[in-house]
C-alpha positions as a Markdown table, in Angstrom:
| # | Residue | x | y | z |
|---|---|---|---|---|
| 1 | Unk | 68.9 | -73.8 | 3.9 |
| 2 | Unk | 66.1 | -73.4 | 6.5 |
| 3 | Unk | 64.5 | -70.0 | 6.4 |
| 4 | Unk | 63.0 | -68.5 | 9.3 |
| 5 | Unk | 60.0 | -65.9 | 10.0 |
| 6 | Unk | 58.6 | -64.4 | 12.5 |
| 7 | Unk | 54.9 | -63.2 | 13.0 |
| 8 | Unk | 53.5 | -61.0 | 15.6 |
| 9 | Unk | 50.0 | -62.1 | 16.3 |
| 10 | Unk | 48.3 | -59.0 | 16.3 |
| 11 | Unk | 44.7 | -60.4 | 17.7 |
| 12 | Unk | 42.8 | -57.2 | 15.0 |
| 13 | Unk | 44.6 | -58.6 | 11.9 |
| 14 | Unk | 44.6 | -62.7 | 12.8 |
| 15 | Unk | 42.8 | -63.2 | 9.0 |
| 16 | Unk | 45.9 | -61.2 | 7.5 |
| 17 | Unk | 48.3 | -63.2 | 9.8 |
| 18 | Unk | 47.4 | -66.3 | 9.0 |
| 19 | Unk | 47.5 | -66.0 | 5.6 |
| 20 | Unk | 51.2 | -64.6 | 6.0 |
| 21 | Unk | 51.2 | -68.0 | 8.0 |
| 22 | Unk | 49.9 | -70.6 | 5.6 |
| 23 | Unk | 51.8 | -68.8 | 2.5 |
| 24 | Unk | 55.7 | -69.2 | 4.6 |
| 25 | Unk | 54.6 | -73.0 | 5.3 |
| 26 | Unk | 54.0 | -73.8 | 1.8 |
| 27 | Unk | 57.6 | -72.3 | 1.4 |
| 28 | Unk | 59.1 | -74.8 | 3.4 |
| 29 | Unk | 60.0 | -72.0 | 6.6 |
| 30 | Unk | 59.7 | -72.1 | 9.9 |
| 31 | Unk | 57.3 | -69.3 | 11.4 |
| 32 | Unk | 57.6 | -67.5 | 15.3 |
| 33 | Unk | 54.5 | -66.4 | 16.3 |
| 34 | Unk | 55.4 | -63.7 | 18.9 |
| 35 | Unk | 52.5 | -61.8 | 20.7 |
| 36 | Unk | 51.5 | -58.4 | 20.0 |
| 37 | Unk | 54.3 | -56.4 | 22.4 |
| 38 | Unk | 56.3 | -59.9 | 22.1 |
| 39 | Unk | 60.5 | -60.1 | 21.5 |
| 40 | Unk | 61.9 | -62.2 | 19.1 |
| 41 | Unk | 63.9 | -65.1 | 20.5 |
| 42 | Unk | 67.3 | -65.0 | 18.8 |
| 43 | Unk | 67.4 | -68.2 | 16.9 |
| 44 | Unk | 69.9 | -69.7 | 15.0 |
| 45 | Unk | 68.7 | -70.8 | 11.0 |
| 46 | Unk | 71.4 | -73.2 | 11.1 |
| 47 | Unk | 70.2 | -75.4 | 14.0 |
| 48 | Unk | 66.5 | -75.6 | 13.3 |
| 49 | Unk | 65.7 | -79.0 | 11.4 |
| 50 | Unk | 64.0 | -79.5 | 8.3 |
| 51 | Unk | 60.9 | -77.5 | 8.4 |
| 52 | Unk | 58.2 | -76.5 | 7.7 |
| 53 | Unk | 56.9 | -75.7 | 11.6 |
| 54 | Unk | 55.7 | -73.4 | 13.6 |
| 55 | Unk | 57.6 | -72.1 | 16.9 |
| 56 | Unk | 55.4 | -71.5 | 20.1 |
| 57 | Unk | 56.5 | -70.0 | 23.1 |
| 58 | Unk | 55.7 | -72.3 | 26.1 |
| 59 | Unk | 55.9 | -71.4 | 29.7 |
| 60 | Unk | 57.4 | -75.0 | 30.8 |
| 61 | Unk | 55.1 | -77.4 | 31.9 |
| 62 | Unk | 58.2 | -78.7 | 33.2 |
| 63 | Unk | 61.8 | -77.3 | 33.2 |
| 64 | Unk | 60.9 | -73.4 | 32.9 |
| 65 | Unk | 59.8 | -71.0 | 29.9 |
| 66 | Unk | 61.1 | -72.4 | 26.1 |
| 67 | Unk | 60.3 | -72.3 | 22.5 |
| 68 | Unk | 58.5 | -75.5 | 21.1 |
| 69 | Unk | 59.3 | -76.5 | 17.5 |
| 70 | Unk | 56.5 | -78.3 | 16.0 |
| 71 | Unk | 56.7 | -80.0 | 12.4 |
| 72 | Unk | 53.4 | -79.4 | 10.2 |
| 73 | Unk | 52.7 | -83.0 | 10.4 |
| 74 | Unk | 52.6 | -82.7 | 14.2 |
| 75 | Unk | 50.0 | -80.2 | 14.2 |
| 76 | Unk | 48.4 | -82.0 | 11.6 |
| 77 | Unk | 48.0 | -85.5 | 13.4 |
| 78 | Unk | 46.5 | -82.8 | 16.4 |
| 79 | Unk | 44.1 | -81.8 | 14.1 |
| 80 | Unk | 42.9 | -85.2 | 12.8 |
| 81 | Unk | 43.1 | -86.7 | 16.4 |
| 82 | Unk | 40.5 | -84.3 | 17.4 |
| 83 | Unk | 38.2 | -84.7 | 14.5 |
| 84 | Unk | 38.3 | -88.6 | 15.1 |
| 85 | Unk | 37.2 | -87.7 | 19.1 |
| 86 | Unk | 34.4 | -85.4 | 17.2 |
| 87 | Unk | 33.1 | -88.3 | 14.9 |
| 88 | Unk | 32.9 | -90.4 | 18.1 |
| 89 | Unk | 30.4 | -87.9 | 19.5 |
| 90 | Unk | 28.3 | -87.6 | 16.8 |
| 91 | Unk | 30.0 | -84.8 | 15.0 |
| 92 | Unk | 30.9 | -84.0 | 11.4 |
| 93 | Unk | 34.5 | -81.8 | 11.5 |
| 94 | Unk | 33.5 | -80.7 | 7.7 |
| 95 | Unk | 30.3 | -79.3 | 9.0 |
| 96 | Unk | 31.7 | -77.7 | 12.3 |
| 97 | Unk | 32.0 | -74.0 | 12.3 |
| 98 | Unk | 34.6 | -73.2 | 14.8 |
| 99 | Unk | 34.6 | -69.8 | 16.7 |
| 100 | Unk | 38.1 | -69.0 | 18.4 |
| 101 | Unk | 38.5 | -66.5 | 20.9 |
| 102 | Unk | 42.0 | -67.5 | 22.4 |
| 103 | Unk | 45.3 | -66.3 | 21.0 |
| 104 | Unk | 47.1 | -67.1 | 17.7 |
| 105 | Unk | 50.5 | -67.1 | 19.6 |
| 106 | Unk | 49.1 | -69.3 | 21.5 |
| 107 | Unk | 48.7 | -73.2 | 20.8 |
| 108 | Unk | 45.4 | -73.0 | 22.4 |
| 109 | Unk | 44.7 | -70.3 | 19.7 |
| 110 | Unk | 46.4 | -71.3 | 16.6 |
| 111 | Unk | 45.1 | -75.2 | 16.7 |
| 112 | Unk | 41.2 | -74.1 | 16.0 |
| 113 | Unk | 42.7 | -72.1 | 13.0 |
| 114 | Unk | 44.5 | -75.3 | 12.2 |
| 115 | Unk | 41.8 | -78.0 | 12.6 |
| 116 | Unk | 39.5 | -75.6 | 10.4 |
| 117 | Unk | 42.2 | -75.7 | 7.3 |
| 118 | Unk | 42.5 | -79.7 | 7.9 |
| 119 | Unk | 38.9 | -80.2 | 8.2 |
| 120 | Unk | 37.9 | -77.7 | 5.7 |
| 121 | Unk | 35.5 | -76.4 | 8.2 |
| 122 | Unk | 34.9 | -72.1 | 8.6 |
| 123 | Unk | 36.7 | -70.4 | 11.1 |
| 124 | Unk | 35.9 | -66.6 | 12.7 |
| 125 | Unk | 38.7 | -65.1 | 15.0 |
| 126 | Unk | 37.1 | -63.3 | 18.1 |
| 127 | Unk | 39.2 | -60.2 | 19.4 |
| 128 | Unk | 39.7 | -59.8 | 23.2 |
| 129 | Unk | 37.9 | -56.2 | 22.8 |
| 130 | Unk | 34.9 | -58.3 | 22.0 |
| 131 | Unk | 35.3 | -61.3 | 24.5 |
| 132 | Unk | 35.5 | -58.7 | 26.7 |
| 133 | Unk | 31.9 | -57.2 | 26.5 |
| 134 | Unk | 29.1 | -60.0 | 26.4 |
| 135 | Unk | 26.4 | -57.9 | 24.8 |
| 136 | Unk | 29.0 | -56.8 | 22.2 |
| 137 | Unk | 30.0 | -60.4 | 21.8 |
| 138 | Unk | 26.6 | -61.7 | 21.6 |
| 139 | Unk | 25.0 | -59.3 | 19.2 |
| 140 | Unk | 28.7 | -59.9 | 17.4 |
| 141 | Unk | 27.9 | -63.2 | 16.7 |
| 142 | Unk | 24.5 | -63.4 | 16.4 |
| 143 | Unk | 24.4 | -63.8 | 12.3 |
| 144 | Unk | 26.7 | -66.8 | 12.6 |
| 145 | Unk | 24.7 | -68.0 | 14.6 |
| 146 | Unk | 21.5 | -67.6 | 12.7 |
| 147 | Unk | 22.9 | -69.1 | 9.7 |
| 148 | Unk | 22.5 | -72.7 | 11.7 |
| 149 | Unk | 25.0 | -73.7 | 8.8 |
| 150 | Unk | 26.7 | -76.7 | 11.3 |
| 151 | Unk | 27.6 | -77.4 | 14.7 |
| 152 | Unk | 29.2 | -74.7 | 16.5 |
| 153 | Unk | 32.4 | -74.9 | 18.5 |
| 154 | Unk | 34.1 | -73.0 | 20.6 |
| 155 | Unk | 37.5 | -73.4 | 23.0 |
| 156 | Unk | 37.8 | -71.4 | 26.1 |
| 157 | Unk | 39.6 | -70.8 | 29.2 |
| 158 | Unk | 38.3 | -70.8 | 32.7 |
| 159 | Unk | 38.6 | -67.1 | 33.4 |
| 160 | Unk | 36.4 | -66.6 | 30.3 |
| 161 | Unk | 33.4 | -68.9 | 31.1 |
| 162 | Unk | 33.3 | -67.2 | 34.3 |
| 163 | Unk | 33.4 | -63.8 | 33.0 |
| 164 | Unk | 30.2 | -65.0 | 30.4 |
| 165 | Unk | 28.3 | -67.5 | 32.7 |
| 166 | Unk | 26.3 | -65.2 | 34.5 |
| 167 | Unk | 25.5 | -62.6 | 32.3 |
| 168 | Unk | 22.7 | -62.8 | 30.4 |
| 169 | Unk | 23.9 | -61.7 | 27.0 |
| 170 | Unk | 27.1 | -64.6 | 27.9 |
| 171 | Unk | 24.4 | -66.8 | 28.7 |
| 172 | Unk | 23.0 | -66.7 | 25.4 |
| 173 | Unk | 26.6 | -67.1 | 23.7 |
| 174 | Unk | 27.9 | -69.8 | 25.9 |
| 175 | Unk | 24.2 | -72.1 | 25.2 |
| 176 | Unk | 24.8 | -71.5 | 21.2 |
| 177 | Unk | 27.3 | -73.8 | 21.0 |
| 178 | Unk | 27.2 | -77.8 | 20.6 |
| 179 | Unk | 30.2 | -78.3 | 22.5 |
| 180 | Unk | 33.1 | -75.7 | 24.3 |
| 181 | Unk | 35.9 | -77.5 | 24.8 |
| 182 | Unk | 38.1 | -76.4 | 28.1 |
| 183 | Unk | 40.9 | -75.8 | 29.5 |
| 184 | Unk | 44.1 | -73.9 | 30.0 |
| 185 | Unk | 43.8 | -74.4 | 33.7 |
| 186 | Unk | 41.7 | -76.8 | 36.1 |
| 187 | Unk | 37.9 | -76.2 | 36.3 |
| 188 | Unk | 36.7 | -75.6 | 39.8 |
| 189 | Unk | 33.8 | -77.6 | 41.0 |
| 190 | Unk | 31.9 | -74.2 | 41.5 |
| 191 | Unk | 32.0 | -73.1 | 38.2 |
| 192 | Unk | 31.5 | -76.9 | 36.7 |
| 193 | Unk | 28.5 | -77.1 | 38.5 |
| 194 | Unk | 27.0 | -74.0 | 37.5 |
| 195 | Unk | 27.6 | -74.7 | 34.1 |
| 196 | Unk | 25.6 | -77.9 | 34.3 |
| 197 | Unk | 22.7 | -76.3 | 36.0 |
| 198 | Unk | 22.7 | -74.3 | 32.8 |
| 199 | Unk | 22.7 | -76.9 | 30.5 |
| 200 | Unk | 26.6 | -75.7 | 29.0 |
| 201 | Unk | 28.0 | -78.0 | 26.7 |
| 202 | Unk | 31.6 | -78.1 | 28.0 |
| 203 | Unk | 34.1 | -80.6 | 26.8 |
| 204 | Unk | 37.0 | -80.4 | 29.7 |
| 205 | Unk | 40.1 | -81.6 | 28.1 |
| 206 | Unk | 43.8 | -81.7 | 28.9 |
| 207 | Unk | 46.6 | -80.4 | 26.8 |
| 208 | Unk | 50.0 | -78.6 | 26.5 |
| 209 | Unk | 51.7 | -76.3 | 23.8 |
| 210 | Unk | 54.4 | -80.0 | 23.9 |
| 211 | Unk | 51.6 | -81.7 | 22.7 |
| 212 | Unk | 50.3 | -79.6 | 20.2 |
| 213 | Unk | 47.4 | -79.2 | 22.4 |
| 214 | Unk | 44.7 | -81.4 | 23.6 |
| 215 | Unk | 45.6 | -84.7 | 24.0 |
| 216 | Unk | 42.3 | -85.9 | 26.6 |
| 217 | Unk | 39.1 | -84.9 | 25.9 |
| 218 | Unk | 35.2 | -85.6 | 28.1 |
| 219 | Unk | 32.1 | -85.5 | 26.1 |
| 220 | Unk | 29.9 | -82.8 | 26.6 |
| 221 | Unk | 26.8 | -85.6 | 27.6 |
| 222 | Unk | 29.2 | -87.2 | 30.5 |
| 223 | Unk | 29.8 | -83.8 | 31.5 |
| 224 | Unk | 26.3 | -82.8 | 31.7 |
| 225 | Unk | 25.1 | -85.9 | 33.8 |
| 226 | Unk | 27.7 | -85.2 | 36.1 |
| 227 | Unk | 31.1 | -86.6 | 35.8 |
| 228 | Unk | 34.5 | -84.8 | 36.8 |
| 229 | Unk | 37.9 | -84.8 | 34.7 |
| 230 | Unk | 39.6 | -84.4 | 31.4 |
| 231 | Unk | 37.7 | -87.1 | 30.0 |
| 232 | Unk | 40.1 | -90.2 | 28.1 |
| 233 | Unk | 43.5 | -89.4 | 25.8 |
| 234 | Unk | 42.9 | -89.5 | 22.1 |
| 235 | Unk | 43.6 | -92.3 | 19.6 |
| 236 | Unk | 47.1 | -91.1 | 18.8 |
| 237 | Unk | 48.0 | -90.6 | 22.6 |
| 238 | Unk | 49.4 | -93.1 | 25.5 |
| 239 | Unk | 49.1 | -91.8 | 29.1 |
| 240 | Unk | 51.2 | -93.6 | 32.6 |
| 241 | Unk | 52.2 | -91.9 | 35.8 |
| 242 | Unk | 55.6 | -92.0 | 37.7 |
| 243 | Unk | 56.3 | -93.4 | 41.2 |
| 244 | Unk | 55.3 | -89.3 | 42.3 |
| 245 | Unk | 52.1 | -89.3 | 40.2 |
| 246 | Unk | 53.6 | -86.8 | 37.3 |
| 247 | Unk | 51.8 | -87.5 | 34.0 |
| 248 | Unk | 53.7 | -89.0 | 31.1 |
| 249 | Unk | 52.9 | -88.9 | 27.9 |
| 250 | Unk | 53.6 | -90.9 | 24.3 |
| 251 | Unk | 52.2 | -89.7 | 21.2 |
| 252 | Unk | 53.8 | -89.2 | 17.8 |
| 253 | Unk | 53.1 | -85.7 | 18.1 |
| 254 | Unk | 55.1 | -84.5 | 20.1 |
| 255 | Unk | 57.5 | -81.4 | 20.2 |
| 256 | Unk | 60.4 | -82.3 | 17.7 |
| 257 | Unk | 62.2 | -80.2 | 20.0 |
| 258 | Unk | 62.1 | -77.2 | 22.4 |
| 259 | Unk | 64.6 | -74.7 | 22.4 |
| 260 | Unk | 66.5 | -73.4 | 25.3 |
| 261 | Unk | 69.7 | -71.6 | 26.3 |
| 262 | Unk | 70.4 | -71.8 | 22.7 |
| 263 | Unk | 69.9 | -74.8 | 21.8 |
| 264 | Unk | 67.8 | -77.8 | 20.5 |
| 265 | Unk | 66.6 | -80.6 | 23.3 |
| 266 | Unk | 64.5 | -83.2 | 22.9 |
| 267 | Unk | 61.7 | -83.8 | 25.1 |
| 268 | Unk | 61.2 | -87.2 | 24.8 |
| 269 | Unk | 63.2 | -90.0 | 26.7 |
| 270 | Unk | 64.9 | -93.1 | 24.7 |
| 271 | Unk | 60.9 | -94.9 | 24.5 |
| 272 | Unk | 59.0 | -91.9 | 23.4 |
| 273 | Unk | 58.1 | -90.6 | 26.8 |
| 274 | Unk | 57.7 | -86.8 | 27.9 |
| 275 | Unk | 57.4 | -86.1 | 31.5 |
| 276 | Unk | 54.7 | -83.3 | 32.1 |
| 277 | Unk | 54.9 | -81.2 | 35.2 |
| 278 | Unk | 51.6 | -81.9 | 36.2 |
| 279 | Unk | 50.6 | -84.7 | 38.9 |
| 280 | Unk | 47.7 | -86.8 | 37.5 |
| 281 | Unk | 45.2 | -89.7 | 38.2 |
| 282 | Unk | 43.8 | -92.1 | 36.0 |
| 283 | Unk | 41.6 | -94.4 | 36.6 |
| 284 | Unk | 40.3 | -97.2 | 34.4 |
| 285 | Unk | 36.6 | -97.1 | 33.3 |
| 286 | Unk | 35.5 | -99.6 | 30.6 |
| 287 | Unk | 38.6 | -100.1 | 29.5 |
| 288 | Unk | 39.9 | -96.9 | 29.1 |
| 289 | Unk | 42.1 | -94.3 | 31.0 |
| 290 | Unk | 40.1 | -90.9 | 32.6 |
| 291 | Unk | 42.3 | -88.1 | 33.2 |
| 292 | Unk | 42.1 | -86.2 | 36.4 |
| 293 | Unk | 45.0 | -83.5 | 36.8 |
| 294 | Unk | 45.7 | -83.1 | 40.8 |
| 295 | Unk | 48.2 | -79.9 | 40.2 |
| 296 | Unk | 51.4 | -78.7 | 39.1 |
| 297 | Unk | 54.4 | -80.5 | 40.5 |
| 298 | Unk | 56.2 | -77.3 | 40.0 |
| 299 | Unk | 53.8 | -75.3 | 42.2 |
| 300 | Unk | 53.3 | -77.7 | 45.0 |
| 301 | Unk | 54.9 | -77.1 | 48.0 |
| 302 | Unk | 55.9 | -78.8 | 51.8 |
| 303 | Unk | 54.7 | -76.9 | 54.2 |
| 304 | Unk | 55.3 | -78.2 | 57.9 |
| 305 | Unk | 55.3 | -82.1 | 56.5 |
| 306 | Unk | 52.0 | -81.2 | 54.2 |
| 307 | Unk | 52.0 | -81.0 | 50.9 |
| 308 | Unk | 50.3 | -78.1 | 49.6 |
| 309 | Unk | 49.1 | -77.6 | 46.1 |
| 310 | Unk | 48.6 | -73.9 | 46.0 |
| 311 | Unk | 45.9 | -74.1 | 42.8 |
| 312 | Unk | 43.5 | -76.1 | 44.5 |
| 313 | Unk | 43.0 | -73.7 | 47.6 |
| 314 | Unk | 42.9 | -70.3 | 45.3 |
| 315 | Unk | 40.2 | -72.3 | 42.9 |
| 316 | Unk | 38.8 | -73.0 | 46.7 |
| 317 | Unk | 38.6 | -69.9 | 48.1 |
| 318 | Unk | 37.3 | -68.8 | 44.9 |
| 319 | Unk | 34.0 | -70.4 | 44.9 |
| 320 | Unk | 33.5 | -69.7 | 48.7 |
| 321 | Unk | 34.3 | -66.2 | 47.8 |
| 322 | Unk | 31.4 | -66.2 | 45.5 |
| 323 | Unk | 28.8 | -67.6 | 47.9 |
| 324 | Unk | 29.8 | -65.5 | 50.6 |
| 325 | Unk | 29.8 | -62.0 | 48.0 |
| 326 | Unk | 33.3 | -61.1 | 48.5 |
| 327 | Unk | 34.4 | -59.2 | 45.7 |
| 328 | Unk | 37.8 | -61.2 | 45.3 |
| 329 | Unk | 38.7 | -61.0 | 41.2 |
| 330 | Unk | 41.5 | -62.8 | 41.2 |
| 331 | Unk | 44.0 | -64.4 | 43.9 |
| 332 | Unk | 47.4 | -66.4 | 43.8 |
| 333 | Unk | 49.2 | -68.3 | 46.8 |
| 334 | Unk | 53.0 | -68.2 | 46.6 |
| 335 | Unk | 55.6 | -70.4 | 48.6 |
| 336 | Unk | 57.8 | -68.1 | 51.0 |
| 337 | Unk | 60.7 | -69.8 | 52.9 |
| 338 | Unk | 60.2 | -70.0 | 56.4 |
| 339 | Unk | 62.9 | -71.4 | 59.4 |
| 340 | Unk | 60.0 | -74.1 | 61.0 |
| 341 | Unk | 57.8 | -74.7 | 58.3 |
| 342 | Unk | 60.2 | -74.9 | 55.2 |
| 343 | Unk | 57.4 | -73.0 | 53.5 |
| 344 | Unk | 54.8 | -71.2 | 53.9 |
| 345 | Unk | 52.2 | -69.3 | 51.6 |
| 346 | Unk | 51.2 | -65.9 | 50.7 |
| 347 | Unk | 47.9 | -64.2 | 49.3 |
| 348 | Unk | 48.2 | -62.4 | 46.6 |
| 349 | Unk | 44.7 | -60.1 | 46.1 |
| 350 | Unk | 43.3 | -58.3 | 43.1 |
| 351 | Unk | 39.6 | -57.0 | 44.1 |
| 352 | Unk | 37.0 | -56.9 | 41.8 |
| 353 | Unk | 36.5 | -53.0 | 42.5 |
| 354 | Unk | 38.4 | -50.2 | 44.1 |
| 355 | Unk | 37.8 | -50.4 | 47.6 |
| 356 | Unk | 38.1 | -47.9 | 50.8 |
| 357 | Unk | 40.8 | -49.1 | 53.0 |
| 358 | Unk | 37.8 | -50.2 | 55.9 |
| 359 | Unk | 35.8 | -52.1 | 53.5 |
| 360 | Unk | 39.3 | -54.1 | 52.5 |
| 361 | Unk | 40.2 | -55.0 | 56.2 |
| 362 | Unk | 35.7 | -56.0 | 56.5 |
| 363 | Unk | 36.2 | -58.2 | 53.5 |
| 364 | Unk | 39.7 | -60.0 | 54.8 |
| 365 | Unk | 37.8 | -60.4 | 58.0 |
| 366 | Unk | 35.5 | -62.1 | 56.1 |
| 367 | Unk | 38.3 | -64.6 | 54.6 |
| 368 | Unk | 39.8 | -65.1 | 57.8 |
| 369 | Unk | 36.6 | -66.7 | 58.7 |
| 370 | Unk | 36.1 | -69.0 | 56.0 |
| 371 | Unk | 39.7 | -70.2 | 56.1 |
| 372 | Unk | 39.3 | -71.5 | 60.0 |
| 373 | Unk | 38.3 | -74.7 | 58.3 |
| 374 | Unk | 41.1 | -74.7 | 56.5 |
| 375 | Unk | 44.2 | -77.1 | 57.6 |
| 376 | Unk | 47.3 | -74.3 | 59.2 |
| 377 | Unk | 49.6 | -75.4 | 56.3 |
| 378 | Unk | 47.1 | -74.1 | 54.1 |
| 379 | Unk | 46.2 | -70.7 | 55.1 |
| 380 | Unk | 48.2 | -67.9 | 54.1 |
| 381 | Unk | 50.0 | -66.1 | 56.6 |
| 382 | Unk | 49.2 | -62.9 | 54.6 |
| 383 | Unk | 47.8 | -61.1 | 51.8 |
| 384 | Unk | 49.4 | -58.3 | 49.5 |
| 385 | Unk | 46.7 | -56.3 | 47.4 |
| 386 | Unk | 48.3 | -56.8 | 43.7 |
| 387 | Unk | 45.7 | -54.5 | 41.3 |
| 388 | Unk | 47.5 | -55.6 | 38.4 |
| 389 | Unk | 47.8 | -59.1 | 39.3 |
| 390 | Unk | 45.8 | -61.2 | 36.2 |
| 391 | Unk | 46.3 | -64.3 | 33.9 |
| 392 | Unk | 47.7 | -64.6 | 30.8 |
| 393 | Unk | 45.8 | -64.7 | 27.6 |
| 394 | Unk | 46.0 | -68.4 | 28.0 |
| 395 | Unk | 44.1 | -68.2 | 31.2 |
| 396 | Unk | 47.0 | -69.0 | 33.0 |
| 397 | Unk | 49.2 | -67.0 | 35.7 |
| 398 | Unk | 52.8 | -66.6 | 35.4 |
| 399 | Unk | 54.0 | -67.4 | 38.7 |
| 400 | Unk | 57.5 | -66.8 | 38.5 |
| 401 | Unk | 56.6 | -62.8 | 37.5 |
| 402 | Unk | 54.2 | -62.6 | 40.7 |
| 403 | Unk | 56.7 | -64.7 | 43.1 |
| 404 | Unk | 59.1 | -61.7 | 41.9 |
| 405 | Unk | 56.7 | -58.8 | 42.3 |
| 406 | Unk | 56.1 | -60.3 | 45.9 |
| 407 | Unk | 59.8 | -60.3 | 46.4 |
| 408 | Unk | 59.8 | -56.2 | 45.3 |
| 409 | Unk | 57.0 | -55.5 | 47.0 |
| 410 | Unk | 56.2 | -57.3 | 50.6 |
């Protein structure tokens, strides 16, 4: 019989977790990895298949929040896909040391921990305490760093380059690594240009807890000289788009199934292919596929006959923001119905400091003004202050929870 276990990924004991992990797989279980002040999924022993696997809470690239069941060999051929897109760039995975700030819930946070056991290569866990403070970070990793014992790597999410980019002490952390793979979320053209102009060796690659993370990857030196994207799928990975432009993918590692309402699903159709819920564009360049991710097909929206993809304008607004010092930390636009439009959006606002209630309305003003160029389907038709409104460890926000505490709230 199947046994099941489940972890709570406590990011100050990640060594001690893991070794709780790697101990139940060579038992044959299947392991939960909840987060910290996670609950438990109820889940049935009897209908989990023959393990071992890890279960990983995903919040639906398409269909809605579920549990993804992924067999050891899955996250295995992840691992080893990755390593072969390493070799190609002049990389030895034995010789990497692999620093891994994101969450072990997470499949953006267990697969470092997992490419390090597969290609024997060290691995050092990062707390969010830590991420959190550059100088404390830097000085943190500063005799890794001076051991110069192999190429460094790193995986991030937007949110954190930004927070590091333009501090001094981040700076210093972001330039000590050979290559940063990331993403999580699209990179806006602001921030990708910033890191260029700082000579930051990001690797933007595409990815999804379905497909045991990234399945596209761009090499650091195309990045640097300029080009845009998620860079071309792996060796173990086929990529096509639908009439609508929603990505489909093929790969052999693959969910073995997610769990929802109870039960086991799989994600794949009769030929192998899983529908993501992201709308794509790929376009051929010496022979081979480049990834560029338009926005969620969930999120998009029609808005007077224009369709709106609400990501793009708050990465938009985001970087104008920036050049025109308004202290906006984090915004989201969410759909609202409306009688002539169908739909229209709404501003959620999070400033970066408490503000006096006349130095909000100055800096709105300010908005207002940069969003005159903006099409009327695209500006929102009002903003709610929201000072606990931020993304999930994953760099990601959970639109659903903020589209309700709109609802409560406005």
């Amino acid at each position: 019989m199947n046994t099941l276990l489940t972890l709570k990924c406590d990011p100050s004991k990640a060594d001690a977790i893991t070794k709780q992990l790697a101990i139940a797989l060579e038992n044959e279980s299947w392991i939960q990895l909840l987060r910290p002040q996670g609950n438990k999924t109820i889940i049935s022993k009897e209908i989990l298949p023959n393990g071992p696997g890890v279960i990983i809470a995903s919040g639906g690239s398409c269909g809605g929040p579920h549990q993804c069941l992924h067999h050891v060999s899955n996250l295995d051929n992840s691992a080893i896909a990755s390593g072969q897109w390493l070799q190609k760039q002049g990389f030895d995975p034995t010789n990497c040391v692999i620093i891994n700030p994101l969450p072990l819930h997470h499949v953006s946070g267990l697969m470092p921990w997992w490419r390090s056991r597969i290609w024997q290569a060290k691995h050092y866990w990062l707390t969010p305490s830590i991420m959190r403070d550059p100088n404390k970070l830097n000085e943190y990793c500063k005799p890794i760093f001076q051991k110069r014992i192999g190429s460094f790597i790193t995986s991030l999410v937007p949110t954190q380059l930004q927070s590091l980019i333009d501090n001094q002490a981040g700076l210093e952390w972001l330039k000590s690594f050979d290559l940063i793979w990331i993403g999580g979320s699209k990179l806006s053209e602001k921030l990708a240009n910033n890191a260029r102009r700082k000579q930051i060796c990001l690797a933007p690659c595409y990815g999804a807890t379905e497909t045991a993370a990234m399945i596209t990857a761009l090499a650091p030196s195309a990045f640097l000289a300029g080009q845009n994207g998620c860079g071309n799928p792996l060796l173990d990975v086929d990529l096509r788009l639908t009439q609508r432009s929603s990505l489909e993918v093929k790969s052999p590692r693959l969910a073995s199934f997610i769990l929802k309402d109870g039960s086991l699903k799989k994600i794949q159709d009769n030929n192998g292919w899983w529908q993501s819920g992201d709308l794509a564009k790929l376009t051929m360049v010496d022979c081979l596929y480049q990834l560029e991710i338009i926005g969620r097909a969930d999120t998009a929206i029609n808005s007077g006959g224009e369709t709106i993809f609400p990501e793009i304008l708050e990465s938009k607004l985001l970087a104008a923001a920036k050049k025109n010092q308004i202290p906006i930390q984090y915004i989201l636009f969410l759909p609202f119905k409306d009688k002539e439009w169908g739909e229209k959006l709404a501003g959620l606002i999070c400033w970066e400091s408490k503000l006096t209630t006349s130095e909000k309305n100055r800096q709105l003003k300010k908005i207002e003004i940069l969003l005159k160029e903006w099409q009327p389907a695209e500006r929102p038709c009002f903003w709610q202050e929201c000072t606990e409104l931020e993304p999930t460890d994953a760099g990601k926000f959970e639109r659903k929870k903020w589209q309700d505490w709109l609802t409560i709230n406005h």
